[in-house]
N, C-alpha and C positions, 0 to 999 in steps of 0.2 A: 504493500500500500504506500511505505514512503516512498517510494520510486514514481508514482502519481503526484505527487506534491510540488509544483515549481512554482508556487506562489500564495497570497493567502486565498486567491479566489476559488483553488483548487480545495482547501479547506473547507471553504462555507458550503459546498456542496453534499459533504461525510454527513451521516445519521451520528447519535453517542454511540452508539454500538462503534463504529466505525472507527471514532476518533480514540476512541478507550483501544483498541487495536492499535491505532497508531501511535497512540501513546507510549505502548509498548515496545514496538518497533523503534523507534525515535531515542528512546531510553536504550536499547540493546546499542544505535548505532553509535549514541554519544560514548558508551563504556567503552565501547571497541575502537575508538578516534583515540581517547582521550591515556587509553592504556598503553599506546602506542607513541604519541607526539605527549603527554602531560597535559595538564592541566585544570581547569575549575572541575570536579567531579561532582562531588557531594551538593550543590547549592543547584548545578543546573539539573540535574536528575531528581531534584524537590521542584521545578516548576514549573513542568511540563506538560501538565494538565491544566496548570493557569495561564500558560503562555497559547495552550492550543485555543479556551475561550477567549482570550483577548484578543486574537484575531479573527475570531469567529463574531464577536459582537462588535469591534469596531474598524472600520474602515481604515486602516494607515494610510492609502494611497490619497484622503485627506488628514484623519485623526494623526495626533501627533502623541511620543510614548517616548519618557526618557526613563531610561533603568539606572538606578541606583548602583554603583562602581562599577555596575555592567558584566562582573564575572558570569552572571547566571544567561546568558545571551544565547549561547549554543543554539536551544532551541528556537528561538525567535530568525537565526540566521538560517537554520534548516528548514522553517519556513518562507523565508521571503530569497528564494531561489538560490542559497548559497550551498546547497546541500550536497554537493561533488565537493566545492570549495572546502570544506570543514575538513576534507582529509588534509589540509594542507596546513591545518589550526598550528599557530604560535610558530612557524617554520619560517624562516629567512623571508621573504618575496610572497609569503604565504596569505590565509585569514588572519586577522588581530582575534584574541583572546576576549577583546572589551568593543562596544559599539562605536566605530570608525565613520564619520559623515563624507567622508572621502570612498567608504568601502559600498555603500551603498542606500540610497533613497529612504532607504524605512528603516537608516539609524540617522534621527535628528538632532542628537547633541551627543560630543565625543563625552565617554567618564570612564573612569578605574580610579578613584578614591571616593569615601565613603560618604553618605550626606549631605550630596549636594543636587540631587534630584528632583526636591520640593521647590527649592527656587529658580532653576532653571524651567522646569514646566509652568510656575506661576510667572516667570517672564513672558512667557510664551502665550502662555493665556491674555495676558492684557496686553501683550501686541497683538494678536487676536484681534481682541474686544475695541482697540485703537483704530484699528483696520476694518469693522464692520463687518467679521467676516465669522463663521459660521461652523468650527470644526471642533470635536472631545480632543482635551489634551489630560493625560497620566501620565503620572508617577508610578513607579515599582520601586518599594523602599523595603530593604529588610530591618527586622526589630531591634538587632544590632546596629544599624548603620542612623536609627531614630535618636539613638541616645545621643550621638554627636552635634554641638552645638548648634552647627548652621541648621539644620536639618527642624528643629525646635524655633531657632528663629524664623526660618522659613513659615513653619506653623503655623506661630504666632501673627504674621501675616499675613495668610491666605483669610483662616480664621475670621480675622477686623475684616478685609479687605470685600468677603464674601462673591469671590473672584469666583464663577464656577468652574470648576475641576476633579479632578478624581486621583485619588492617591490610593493606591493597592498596598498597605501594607502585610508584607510577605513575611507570618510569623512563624518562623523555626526552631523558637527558641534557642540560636546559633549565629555568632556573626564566625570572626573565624575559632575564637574559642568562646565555652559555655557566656552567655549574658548574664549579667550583673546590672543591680543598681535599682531605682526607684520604680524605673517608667517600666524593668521589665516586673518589676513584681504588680505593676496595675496590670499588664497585659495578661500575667498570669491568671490576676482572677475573672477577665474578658473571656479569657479563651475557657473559661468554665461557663461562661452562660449563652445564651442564643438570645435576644434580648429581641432584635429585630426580625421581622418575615417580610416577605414584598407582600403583607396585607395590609400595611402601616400606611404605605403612599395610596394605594387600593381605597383602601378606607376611608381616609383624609378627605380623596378625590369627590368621593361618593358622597357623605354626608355634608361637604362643602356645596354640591348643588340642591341640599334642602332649600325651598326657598326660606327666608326671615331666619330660620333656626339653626340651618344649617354651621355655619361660621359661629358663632355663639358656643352650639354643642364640639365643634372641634378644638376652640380656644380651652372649653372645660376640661375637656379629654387626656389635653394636651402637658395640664398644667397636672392633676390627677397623675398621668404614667411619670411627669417626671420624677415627682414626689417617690412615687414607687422604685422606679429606677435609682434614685440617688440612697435608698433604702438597701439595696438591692446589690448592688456596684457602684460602693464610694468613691468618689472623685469621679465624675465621668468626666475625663479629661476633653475627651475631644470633642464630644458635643460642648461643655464649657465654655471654649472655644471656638465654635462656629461652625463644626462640622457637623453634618449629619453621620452620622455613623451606621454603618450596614457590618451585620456578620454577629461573633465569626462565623465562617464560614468554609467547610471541608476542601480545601485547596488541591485535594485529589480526585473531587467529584465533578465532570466537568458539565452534568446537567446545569446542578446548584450554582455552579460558579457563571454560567453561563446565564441564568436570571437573574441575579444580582448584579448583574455587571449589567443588564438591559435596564433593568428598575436603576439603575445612579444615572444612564443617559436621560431620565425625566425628572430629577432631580433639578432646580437651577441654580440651588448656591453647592459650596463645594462641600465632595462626599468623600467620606472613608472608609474603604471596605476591610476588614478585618479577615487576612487570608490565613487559615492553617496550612501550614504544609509540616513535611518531614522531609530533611539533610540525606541525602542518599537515598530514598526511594526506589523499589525494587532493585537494588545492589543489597543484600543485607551486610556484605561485608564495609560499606559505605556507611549503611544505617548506625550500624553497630559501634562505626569510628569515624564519624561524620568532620573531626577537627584534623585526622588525618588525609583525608579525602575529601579537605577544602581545595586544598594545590598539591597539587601530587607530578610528580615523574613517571617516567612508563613504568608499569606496574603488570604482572601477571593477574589475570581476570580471575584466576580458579583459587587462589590463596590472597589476592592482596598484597604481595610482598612486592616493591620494587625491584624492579628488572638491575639495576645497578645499587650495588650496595652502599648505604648512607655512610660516609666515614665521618673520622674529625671533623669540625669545620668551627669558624672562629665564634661564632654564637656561644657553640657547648665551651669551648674553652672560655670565654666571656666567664660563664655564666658558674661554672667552677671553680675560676678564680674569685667571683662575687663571694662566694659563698666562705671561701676560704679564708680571708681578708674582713667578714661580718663576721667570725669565730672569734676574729680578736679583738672587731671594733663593735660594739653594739651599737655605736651610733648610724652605722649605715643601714639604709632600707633601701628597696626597688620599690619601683614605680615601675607597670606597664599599660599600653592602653590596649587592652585586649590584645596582644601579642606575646603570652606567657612560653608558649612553648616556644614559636618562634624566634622569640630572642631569646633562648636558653635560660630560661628563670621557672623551667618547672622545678625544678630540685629544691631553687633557692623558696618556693613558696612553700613548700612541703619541708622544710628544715626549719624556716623563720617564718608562719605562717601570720605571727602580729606585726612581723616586717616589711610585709608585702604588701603591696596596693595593685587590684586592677579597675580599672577605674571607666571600663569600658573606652569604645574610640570617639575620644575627645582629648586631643592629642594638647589642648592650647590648656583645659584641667590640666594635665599631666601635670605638664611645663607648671602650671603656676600652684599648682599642690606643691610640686618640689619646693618652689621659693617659698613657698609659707612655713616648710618641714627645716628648709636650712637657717632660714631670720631668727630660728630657734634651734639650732643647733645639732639638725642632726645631717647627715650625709647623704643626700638622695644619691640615688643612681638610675638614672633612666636609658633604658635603651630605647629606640625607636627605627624602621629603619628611613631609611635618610629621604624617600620618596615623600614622606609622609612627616618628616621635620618639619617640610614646607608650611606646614600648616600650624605651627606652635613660633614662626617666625618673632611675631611681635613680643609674645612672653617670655623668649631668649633675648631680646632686647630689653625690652621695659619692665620684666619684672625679676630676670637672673643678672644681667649683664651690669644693669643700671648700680645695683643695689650690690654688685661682686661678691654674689654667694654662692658657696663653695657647694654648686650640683652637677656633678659627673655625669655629660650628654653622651650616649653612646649612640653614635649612628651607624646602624648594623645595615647589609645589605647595599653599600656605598660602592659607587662605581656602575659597571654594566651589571645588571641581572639579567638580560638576553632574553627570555622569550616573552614575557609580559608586556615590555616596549614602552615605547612614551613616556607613560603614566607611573613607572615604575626603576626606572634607569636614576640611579642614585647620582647623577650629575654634575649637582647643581650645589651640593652641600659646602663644598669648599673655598668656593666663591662668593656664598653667602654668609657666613660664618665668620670669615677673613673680614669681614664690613664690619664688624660688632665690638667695639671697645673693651678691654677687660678679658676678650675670652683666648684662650688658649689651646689649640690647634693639633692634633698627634694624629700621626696615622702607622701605624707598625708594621714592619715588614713580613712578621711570619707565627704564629703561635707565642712564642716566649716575649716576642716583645710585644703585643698585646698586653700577656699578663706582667710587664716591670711596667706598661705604662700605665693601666689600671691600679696600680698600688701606688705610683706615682699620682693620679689625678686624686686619689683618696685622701694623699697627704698633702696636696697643695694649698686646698683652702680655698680654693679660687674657681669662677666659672671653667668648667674643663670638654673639650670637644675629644672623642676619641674615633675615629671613623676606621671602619673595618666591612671587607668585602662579605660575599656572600661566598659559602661554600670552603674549603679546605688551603692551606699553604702551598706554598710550591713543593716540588718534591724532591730538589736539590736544598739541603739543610745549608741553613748562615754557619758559619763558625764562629763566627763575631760576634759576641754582645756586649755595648757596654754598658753602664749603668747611666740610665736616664736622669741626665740634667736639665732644667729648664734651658730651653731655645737651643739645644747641644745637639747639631748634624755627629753622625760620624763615616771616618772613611775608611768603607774597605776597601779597595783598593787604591794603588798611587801611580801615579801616569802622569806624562807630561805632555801628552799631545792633545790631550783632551778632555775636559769636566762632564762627566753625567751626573746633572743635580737630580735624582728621583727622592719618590717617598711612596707609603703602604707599598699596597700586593706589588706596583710596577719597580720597588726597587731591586725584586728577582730578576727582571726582564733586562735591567739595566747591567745586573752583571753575567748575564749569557749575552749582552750584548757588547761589553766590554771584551768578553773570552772571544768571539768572532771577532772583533777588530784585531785584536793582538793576532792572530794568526795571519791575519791580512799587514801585518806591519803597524798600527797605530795602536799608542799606548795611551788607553785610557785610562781616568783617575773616575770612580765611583764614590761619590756620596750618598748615603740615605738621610736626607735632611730630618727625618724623624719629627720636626716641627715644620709647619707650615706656619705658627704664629704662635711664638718670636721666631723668627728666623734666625740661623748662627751665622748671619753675615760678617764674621770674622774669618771661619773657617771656608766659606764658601768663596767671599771677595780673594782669600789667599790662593783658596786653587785657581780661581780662571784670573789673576793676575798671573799663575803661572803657563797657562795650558795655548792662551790666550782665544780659546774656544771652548764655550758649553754648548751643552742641548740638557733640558727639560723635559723628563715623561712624569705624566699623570695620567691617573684615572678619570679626570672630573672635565668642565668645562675650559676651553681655552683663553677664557676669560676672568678676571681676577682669582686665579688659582698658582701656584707654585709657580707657572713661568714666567706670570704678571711679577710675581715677587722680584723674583731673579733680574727681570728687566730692570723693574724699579731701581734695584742696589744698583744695576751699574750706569743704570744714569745718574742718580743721587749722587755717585764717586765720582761721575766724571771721566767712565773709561771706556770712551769712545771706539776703541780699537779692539773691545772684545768681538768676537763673531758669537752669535746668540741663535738659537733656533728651538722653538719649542713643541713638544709632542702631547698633544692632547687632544678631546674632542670636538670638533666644530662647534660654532656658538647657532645648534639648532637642536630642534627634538629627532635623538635616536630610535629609532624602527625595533620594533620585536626579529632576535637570531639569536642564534647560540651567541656564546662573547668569544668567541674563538674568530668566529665569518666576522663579527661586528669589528673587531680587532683591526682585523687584514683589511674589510673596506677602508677603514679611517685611519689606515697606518699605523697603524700601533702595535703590530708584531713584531719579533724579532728579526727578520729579515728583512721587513722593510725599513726598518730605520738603519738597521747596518748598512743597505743601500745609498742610502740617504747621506750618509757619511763619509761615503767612500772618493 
């Protein structure tokens, strides 16, 4: 049956018998994509019965529909003719992972981060309504992605505004690890009652064409259920606020879902429908580990086990070191925003359980719980990863930086993460960070210097940045360590024909890049500058006054990061005569690929820069 399917009109034609078949079908084909190339498993095999009604009851080819970080998309793209394409999902040249406005007509706003859904379709609504023109615009928000701030302010404005729209809230009880916090425990007791039936607008309808009485008896009615209702399920949040609210409602049953979604089209201010689902959905082993089979790697279908086995990687050492370093300081805590495992602080929460904060995803809380936990003395450590720092910008300004308190920022996942793309590519972190007075800058080159700088940021006292990639060390070991000084480069190797100023993961690159030159005749000097801010412009200025040539690699943007530094000092000195050349990312958004392909396009492997030098 899905082989019929090249678009939603092919859809609206299925009986339920039909679509519950294809439901099936659609779910097999995502397991077998997804086990193969990786990717969102568990969130899009929960919405695949609300995704086949949502095309069935509105028109995209006008209705407009923005999904919330857009991981659960799968099926919305296997419906609107992408469904060969999806074998190509998260692959170099391939499909994006998240809704691309470039990839195709019936994705209307680009997203992959969390809660920002609600206000992009209320923009959309009232340029709409500006424009006198005539079409349903949705939201798909999950319950995890509601807690975060925008998402609440959005709310709060649709709400007053009584802008008509529809918001699908997609409840899982899951964003990527279990929900916490206030809003989930109201949904909680939502999702225990059925409050609403389409006899409510039914009804309304009817007794409001009594003549004289009618309107009178519905005002009574009106005021009578809510009495009951606020009896019933305290706080009704959203109606509160201005929604009508519809559900919950069985988000696997696509009759049900499929009237309720008709009954909000005759609705005129804005509605809220209250969807059930479940995180892996006919996968049980998905069901079963729904936080492991949020993002997943290829994986074998018949056990779950990843096709490639997980090793070290700097999160878990991160997160061991945390813990090791809280044995002796009681004053340190973590802080995550719903990224527990992810950034290697399961352990730490199960060791120091009063020590822990997840605070669900509201990254700018994070940030500013820390300042309020250091103004009082105690030692935050937050990791985040660095895509998603973005979003905590101002409270690393204005409420860490300003006030120089001593909260340990760890930006995990810094650099290319490869197949997730855009939205996801750790960047931007270095260049934005280096702008911020007060903070202090490290990036390590391999396992052990993570954990000396980690013990270092603990004792400094002072705002501290530590940025570390995604995934495991090189696999030629340093023999070098030294012990970490403030603003202190060091150099392994010494050479006089040539400066490689690198830092983090790319100061391995820089000395297999150094070992190819030397066989080629030129003798390179390698530094791992180890700070990005302070800089050791003593030891740096000395090498390329000797070499009277550097080149710069980094991970991050090409734009106020390591090589911007390095310029900086030699014009500040006044030495004109260095030859300068830096290796970093173009100053644009990088594409979902492996980082290996992403590498070699933008020059950044080994070979090509030896090239380059020759």
């Amino acid at each position: 049956m899905l082989e019929n399917i090249n678009s939603p009109k092919d859809l609206k034609k299925l009986s339920i018998l039909e679509k519950q078949k294809l439901a099936e079908e659609i779910r097999k084909y995502i397991l077998e994509i997804v086990s193969e190339n990786g990717g969102h498993l568990a969130s899009n095999l929960g919405v695949v019965e609300l995704t086949l009604a949502l095309h069935t009851v509105f028109d995209f080819e006008k209705d407009k529909i923005v999904w919330d970080v857009g991981h659960q998309t799968y099926v919305h793209k296997i419906l609107t003719g992408r469904r060969e394409a999806l074998k190509t999902l998260r692959k170099l040249n391939g499909i994006a992972g998240f809704p691309k406005t470039n990839e195709s007509k019936y994705d209307f706003f680009n997203t992959g981060h969390s809660s920002t859904s609600i206000s992009a379709a209320l923009g959309m609504a009232r340029a709409r309504d500006l424009k006198k023109e005539n079409y349903s615009v949705l939201a798909v928000i999950g319950d995890g992605a509601m807690t975060g701030g925008m998402a609440l302010e959005a709310l709060n404005d649709v709400g007053y505004s009584k802008t008509k729209m529809t918001i699908i809230l997609n409840d899982n009880e899951m964003s990527i690890s279990p929900n916490i916090g206030g809003l989930n425990m109201l949904l909680s007791k939502l999702r225990t009652k059925r409050m609403y039936t389409r006899t409510n607008v039914i009804m309304k309808k009817r007794i409001n064409e009594i003549p004289v009485i009618g309107k009178p008896i519905v005002k009574i009615v009106q005021t009578i259920k809510r009495s009951i209702k606020q009896l019933i399920i305290p706080k009704m949040f959203f109606e509160d606020i201005g929604f009508t609210y519809l559900g919950p409602v069985d988000g696997h049953n696509i009759e049900e879902l499929q009237s309720i979604l008709t009954l909000s089209k005759q609705i005129d201010n804005p509605v809220l429908i209250h969807v059930l689902t479940k995180k892996g959905k006919g996968y049980e082993i998905a069901e079963k580990n729904p936080d492991k089979f949020h993002a997943t790697g290829p994986f074998d279908i018949q056990t779950g086990n990843a096709k490639k086995a997980k090793g070290k990687d700097y999160s878990k050492v991160f997160g061991d070191k945390l813990i090791e370093l809280a044995e002796k300081n009681d004053k340190i805590v973590a802080i995550t925003a719903s990224m527990k495992d992810g950034t290697g602080l399961t352990e730490f929460s199960k060791k120091f359980p009063e020590r822990f904060f997840d605070i669900g995803i509201a990254e700018q809380h994070a940030l500013g719980l820390a300042a309020g936990m250091a103004i009082d003395g105690m030692i935050p450590v937050v990791p985040i990863y660095s895509s998603f720092y973005q979003r905590a910008y101002d409270q690393v300004i204005h409420d860490i930086a300003l006030q120089n308190l001593p909260v340990v920022m760890c930006v995990d996942r810094a650099g290319i993460v490869g197949a997730d793309g855009e939205t996801h590519q750790g960047i931007l972190d270095m260049a934005f960070f280096r702008l911020v007075p007060n903070v202090t800058i490290l990036a390590p080159k391999d396992f052990r210097e993570l954990e000396d700088m980690l013990a270092f940021a603990v004792d400094l006292k002072k705002p501290v940045v530590i940025r570390y990639p995604r995934g495991g060390e090189d696999k030629e070991p340093f023999e070098k360590h030294e012990t970490i000084e403030k603003g202190k480069a060091e150099i392994l190797k010494e050479g006089n024909d040539l400066s490689i100023v690198t830092i983090g993961k790319m100061v391995a690159k820089g000395m297999k890049i150094a070992k190819k030159l030397q066989d080629k005749g030129i003798n390179a000097e390698v530094i791992n500058a180890r700070f990005l801010k302070p800089l050791d412009e003593q030891t740096i200025k000395k090498s390329i006054k000797k070499t009277k040539k550097v080149i710069t690699i980094e991970d991050g943007t090409i734009i106020n990061g390591l090589g911007t530094a390095i310029k900086e000092l030699i014009m500040d000195n006044h030495m004109e005569d260095i030859e300068i050349k830096a290796y970093a990312y173009p100053d644009m958004f990088i594409q979902h690929g492996s980082v290996e392909e992403l590498e070699k396009i933008y020059h950044l492997d080994v070979d090509d820069i030896v090239e380059g030098e020759m």
